[in-house]
C-alpha positions in Angstrom: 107.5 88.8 66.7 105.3 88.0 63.5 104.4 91.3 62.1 101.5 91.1 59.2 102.3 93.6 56.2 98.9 94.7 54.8 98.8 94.5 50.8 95.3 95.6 50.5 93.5 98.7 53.2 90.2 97.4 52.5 90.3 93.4 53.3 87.7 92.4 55.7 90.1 91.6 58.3 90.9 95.4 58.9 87.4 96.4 58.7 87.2 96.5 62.2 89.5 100.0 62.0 87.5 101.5 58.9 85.0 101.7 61.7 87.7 103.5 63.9 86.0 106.8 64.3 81.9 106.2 64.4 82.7 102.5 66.2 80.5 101.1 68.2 80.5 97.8 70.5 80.3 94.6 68.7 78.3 91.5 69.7 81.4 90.3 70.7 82.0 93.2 72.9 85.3 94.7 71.2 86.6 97.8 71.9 89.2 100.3 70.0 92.0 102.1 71.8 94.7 104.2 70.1 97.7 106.0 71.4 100.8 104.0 72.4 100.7 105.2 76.3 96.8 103.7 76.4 97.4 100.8 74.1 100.8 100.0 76.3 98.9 99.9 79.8 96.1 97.9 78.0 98.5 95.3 77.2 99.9 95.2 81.1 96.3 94.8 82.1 94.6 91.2 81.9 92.3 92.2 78.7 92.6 89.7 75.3 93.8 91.5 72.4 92.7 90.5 68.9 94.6 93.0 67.0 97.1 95.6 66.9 97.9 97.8 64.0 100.6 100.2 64.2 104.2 101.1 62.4 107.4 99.1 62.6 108.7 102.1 65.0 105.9 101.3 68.0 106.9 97.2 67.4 110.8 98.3 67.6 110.1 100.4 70.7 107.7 98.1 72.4 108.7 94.7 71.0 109.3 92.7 74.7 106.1 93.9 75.8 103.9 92.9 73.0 106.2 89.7 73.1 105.3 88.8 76.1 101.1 89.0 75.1 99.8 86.1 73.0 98.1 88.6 70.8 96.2 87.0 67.0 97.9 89.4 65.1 99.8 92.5 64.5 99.3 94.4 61.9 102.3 96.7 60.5 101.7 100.2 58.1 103.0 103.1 57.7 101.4 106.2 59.4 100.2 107.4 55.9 98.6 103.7 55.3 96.9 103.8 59.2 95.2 107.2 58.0 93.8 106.1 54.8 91.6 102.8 57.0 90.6 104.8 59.8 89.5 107.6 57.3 91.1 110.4 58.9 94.6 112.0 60.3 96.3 110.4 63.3 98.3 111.5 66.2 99.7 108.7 66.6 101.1 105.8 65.5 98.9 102.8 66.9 95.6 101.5 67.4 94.6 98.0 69.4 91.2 96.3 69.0 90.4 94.2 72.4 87.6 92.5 74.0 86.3 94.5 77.1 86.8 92.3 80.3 83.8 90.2 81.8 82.1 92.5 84.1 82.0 91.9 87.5 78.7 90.5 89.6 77.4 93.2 92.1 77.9 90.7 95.0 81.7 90.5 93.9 82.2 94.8 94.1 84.5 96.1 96.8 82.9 98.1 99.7 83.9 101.1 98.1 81.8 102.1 94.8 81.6 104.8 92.3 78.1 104.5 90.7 77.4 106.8 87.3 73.3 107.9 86.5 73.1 109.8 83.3 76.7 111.1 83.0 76.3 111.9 78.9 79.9 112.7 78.3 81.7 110.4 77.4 84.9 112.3 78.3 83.8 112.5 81.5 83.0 108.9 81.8 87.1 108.4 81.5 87.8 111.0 83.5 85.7 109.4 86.7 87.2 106.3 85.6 90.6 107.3 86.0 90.0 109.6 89.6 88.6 106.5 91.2 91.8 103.9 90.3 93.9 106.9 90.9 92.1 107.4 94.7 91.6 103.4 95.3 87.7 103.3 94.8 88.1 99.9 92.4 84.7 98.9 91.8 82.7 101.1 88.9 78.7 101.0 88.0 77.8 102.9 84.8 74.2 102.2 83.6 74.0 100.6 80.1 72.4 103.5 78.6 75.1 105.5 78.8 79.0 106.2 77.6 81.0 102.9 78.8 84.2 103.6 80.0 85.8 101.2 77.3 84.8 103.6 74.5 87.6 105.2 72.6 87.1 108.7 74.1 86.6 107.1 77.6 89.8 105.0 77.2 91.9 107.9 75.9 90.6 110.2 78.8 91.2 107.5 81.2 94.7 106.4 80.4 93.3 102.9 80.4 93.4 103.1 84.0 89.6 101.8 83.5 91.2 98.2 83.5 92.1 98.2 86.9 88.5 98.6 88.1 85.8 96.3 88.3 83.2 97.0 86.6 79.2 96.1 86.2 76.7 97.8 83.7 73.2 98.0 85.0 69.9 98.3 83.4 67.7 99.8 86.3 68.6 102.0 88.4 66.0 101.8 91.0 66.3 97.9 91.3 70.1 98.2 91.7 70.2 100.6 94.4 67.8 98.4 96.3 70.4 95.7 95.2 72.9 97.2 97.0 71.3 98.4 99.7 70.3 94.1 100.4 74.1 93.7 100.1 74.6 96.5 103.4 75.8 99.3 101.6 75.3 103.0 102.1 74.4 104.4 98.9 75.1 108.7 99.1 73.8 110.9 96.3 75.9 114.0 95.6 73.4 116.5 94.9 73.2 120.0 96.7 69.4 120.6 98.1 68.0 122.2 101.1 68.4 119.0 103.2 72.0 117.8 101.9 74.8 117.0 104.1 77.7 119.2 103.9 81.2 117.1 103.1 82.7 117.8 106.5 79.8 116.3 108.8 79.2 113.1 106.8 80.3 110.3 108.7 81.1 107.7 106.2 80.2 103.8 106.7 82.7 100.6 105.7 80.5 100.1 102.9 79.7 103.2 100.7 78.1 104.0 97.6 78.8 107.1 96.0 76.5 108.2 93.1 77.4 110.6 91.1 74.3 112.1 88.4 73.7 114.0 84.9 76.2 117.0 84.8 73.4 119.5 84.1 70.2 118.1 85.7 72.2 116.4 88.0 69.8 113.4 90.2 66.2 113.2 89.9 64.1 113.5 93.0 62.5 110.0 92.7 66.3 108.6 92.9 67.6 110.7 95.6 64.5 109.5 97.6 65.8 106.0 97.9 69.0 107.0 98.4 70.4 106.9 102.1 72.0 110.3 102.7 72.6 113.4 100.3 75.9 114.9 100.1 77.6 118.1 98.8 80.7 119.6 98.6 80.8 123.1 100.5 81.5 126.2 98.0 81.7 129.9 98.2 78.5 131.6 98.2 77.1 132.3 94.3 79.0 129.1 93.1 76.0 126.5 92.4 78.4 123.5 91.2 81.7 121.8 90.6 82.5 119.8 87.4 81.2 116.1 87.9 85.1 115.0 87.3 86.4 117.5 90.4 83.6 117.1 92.6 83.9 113.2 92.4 87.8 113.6 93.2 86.7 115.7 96.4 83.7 113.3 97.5 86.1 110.0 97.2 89.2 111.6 98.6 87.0 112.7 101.8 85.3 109.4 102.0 88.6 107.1 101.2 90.0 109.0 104.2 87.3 108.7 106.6 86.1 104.9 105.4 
């Protein structure tokens, strides 16, 4: 294993982790991820790795894994060093700059989706990630407005787990739904209003969409129109909502189980 001692913080080559905390996507579609249990379940996943930077203890403790990756380089520094490029304290002791995976066409998705409108967290954006790999729902839509799962925040949230989805970024929402209604699936909103359907009497198709919207003004009337059913999970009385992250757990649990 080639490790790269760094003699100088600021050379261009490590600019790419000056940006560490304020980064944002690249034209070559590079992503950050930092923490060794993340950055280790990257590295199992099929994702090319430009860089990692960490100390000579994660190399020693994770040397036949990164091994086994044909990764450009791999930066070594001590903890003290890592702080002074990324511009503030860590804690942790590496950091790995990818290349987010080609997304996925819609006509390629399995038949069972999560779809994201307008989720503005980016924590929760992870955190829906990592429910649907955990419950088996592998195919992801996020619109390209919003958080995508491979930001830092996302991918910490998520565990990583966001690789083993496939995923497609969308521009319109309207067209897409009608997209994926053409390709025979059932597209349900989660959204409680005087006509929803209560968890327990949806009969779920082989082919579902599950759309999950905005955590405080949840799914505009215009889009719950073109959906094909509206859905909600039962609560006690005086309880108006769940957290997007637990109500999406509950919604593709029941549907998994009933698909």
């Amino acid at each position: 294993m080639k490790l790269t001692h760094i003699e100088n913080i600021h050379c261009s080559e490590l600019e790419i982790y000056h940006k560490f905390k304020k980064h944002s996507f690249l034209s070559d579609n590079s992503f950050l991820a930092d923490s060794p249990k993340v950055v280790n379940f990257l590295l199992e996943a099929d994702l090319h790795v430009k860089s990692i930077l960490a100390t000579g203890e994660y190399y020693d403790e994770n040397a036949a894994l990164i091994e086994s990756k044909n990764i450009q380089t791999l930066y070594v520094a001590e903890k003290k060093e890592m702080e002074k490029i990324v511009g503030h304290s860590l804690h942790h002791n590496c950091m790995m700059h990818g290349t987010r995976p080609d997304e996925t066409p819609l006509a390629e998705l399995d038949n069972h989706i999560l779809m994201l409108d307008a989720i503005s967290s980016t924590e929760n954006v992870g955190s829906l990630s990592r429910s649907a790999a955990a419950l088996g729902v592998n195919s992801l839509l996020v619109p390209s407005n919003g958080p995508h799962p491979y930001g830092r925040r996302s991918l910490r949230v998520s565990m990583g787990y966001v690789s083993r989805l496939k995923l497609h970024v969308y521009d319109d929402i309207m067209i897409t739904i009608q997209k994926l209604k053409d390709l025979d699936y059932k597209i349900f909103a989660a959204e409680i209003t005087q006509n929803s359907t209560p968890l327990m009497n949806v009969k779920v198709p082989q082919k579902w969409v599950l759309l999950m919207g905005h955590e405080g003004d949840g799914i505009s009337k215009e889009i719950l129109d073109i959906c094909d059913e509206v859905v909600h999970v039962e609560m006690q009385e005086g309880i108006k909502s769940l957290n997007v992250g637990v109500a999406a757990s509950l919604l593709m649990y029941q549907f998994k189980h009933r698909s």
